[in-house]
C-alpha positions in Angstrom: 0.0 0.0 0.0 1.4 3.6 -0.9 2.2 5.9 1.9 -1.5 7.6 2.0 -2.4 8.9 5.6 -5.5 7.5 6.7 -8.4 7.9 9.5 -11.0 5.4 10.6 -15.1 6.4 11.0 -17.6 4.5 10.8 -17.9 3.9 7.1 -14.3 2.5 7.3 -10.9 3.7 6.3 -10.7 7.3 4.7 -7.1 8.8 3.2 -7.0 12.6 4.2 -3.7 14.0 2.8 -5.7 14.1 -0.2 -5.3 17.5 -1.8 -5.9 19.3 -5.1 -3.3 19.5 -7.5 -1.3 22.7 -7.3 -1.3 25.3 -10.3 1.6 24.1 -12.0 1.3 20.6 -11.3 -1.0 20.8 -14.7 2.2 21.6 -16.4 3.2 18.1 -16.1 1.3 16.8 -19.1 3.4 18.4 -21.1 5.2 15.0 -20.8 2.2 13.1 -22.3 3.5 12.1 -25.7 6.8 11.1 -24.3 4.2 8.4 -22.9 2.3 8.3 -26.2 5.8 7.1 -27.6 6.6 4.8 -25.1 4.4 2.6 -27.0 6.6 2.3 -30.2 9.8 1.7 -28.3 8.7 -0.6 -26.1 6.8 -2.6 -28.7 9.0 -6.0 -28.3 8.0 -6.3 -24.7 4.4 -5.8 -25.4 4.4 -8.3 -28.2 5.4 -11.0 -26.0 3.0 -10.0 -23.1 0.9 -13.2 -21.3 -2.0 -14.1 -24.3 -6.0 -13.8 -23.3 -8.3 -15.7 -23.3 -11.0 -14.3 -25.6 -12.9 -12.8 -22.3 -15.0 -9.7 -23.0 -13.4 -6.4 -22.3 -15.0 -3.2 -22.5 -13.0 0.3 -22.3 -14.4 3.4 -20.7 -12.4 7.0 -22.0 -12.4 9.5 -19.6 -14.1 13.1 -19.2 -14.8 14.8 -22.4 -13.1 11.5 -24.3 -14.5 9.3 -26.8 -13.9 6.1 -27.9 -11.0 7.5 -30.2 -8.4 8.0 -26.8 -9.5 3.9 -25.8 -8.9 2.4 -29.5 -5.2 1.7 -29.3 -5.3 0.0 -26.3 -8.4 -1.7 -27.5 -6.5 -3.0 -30.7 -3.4 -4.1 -28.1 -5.8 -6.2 -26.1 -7.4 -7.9 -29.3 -4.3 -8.4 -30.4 -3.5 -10.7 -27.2 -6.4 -12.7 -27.7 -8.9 -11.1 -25.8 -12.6 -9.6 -27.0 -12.3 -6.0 -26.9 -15.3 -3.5 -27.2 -15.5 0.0 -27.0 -18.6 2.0 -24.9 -19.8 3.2 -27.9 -21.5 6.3 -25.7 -20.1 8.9 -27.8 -18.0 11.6 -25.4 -18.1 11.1 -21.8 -19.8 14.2 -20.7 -19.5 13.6 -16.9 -22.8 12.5 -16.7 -22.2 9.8 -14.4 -25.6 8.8 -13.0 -27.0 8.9 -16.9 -24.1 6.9 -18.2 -24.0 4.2 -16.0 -27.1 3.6 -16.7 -26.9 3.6 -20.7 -23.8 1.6 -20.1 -25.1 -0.9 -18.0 -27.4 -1.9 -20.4 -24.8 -2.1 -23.5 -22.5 -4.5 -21.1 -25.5 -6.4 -20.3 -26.3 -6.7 -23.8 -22.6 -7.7 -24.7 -22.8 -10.2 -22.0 -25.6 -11.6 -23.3 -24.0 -11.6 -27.1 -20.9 -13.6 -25.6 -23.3 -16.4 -23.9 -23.5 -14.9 -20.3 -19.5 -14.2 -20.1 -18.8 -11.6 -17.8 -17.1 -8.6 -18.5 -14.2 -7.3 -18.0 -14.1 -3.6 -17.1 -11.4 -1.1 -18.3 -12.1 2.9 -17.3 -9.8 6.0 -17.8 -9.7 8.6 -15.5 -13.8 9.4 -15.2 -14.3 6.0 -17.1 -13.4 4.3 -14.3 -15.6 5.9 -11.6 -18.5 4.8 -14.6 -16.8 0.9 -14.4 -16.5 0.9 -10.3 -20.1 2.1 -10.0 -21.0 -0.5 -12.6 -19.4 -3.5 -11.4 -21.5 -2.7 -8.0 -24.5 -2.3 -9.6 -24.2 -5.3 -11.8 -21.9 -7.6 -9.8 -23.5 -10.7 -12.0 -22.1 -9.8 -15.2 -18.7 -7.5 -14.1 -15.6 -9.9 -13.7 -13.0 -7.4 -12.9 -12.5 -4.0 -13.0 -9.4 -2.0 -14.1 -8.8 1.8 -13.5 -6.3 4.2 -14.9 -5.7 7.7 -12.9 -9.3 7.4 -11.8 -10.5 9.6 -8.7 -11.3 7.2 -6.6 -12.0 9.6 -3.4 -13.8 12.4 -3.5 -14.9 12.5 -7.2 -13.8 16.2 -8.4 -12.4 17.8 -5.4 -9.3 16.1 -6.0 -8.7 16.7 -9.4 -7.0 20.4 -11.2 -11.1 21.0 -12.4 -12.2 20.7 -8.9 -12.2 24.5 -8.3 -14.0 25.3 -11.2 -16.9 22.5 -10.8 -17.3 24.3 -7.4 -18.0 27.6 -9.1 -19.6 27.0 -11.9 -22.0 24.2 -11.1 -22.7 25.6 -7.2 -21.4 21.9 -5.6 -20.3 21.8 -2.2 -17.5 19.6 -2.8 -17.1 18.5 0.9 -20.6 17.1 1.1 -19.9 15.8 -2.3 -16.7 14.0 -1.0 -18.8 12.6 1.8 -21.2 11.1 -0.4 -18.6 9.6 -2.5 -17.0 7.9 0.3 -20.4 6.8 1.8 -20.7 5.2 -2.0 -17.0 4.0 -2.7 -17.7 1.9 1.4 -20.3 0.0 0.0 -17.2 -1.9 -1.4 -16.7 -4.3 -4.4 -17.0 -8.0 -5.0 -14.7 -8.5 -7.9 -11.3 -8.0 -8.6 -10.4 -4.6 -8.9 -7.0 -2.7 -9.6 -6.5 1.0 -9.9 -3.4 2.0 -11.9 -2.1 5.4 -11.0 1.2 7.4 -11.2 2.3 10.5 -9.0 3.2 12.4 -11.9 -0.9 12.4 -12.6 -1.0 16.1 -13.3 -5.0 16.1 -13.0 -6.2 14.0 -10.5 -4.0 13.7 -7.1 -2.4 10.1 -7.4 -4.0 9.7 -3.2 -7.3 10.1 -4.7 -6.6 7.2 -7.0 -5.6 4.9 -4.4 -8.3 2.8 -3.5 -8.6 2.0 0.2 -11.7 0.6 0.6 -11.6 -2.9 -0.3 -9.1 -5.7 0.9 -8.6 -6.9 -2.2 -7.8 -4.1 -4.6 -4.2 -4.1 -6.1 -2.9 -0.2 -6.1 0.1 -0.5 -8.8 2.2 3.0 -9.4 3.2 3.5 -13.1 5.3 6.8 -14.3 2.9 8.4 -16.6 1.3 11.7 -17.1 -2.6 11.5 -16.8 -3.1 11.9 -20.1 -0.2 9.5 -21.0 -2.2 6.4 -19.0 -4.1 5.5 -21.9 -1.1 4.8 -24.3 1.7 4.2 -21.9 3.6 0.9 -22.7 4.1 0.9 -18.9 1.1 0.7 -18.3 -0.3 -1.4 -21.1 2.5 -4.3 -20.1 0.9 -4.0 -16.3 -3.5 -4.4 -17.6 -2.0 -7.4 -20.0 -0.1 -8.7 -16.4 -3.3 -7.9 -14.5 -5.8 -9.6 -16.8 -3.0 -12.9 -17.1 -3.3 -13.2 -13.8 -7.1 -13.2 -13.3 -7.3 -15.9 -15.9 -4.7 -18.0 -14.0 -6.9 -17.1 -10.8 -10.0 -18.1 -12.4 
């Protein structure tokens, strides 16, 4: 486990050095394609990552992303053998409580198509928070659920836009963040890892640690936030991640 403070109350552990990114911490995605090209150099290692099994996987792109930022790592992972399908929801608007709605019935319905299989779930940044509230909505057909930089605790507030939901949309971001931990308590059934590097210059890499369930595996890449997606890091650790669930199954 990373060095995140914690406190205990009664909805269980909650990390409170969380804090929102600094004004120039924003500047670190300047590194991005640095990651982007990761993926070119590193291409022998990828190539020889662990093979799927031909398990559903579906990919979730973060705020204001489409399916566009989740296709190369779509292509990667139907390259390794698995099934590999997109939202298809157009751009994530931030609409969560809509979306996982919508989405829940496009997995169900590509649960269905695969005879029952269930899915596995990959989410980016906002994408994720979508796949986590998924999974615990729909434990029967969610296998596993995979995050990248998501903001785990205290949905905005922890993130460089945090500031600006507060004005603009008149949230109380404390009450917010209470609601989210109320939610994020409930905890998960499947497996679930959250991916997340402390050169994230959107979302605070504390908020991506996820502390509320036993079982989740927190792994620290070196990406920028916007470099998660295409990182061959962190490609090489979702192919490790997904290997070892099908050895575990």
């Amino acid at each position: 486990m990373p060095d995140t403070d914690m406190e205990t109350n009664n909805h269980g552990a909650r990390p409170y050095s969380c804090r929102q990114p600094s004004v120039l911490k924003p500047l670190s995605e300047l590194r991005a394609p640095v990651d982007w090209m990761s993926i070119a150099l590193r291409a022998p290692q990828l190539l020889t990552a662990p093979r799927g099994d031909g398990r559903p996987v579906m990919l979730l792109p973060g705020l204001m992303a489409s399916d566009l930022s989740m296709r190369p790592l779509g292509a990667y992972l139907s390259f390794l053998g698995y099934t590999a399908r997109q939202w298809g929801l157009g751009f994530n608007q931030g609409k969560v409580s809509r979306d996982v709605d919508r989405f829940g019935a496009r997995v169900r319905a590509f649960s269905h198509a695969r005879g029952g299989a269930p899915v596995t779930l990959i989410g980016w940044s906002l994408g994720g928070v979508i796949a986590r509230e998924s999974a615990r909505l729909q434990s029967d057909i969610i296998r596993e659920v995979i995050t990248l930089g998501t903001p785990i605790i205290g949905g905005p507030k922890y993130t460089s836009v945090g500031g600006f939901y507060a004005r603009t949309q008149g949230i109380d971001m404390d009450r917010f963040e209470q609601m989210v931990h109320e939610r994020n308590a409930l905890g998960l059934t499947q497996p679930v890892t959250s991916i997340y590097s402390k050169n994230d210059g959107i979302v605070d890499w504390r908020a991506s640690v996820d502390v509320y369930n036993d079982h989740a595996r927190n792994i620290e890449v070196n990406a920028s936030h916007f470099g998660l997606g295409l990182s061959a890091q962190v490609w090489r650790e979702i192919a490790k991640t997904l290997a070892a669930s099908k050895a575990h199954k």
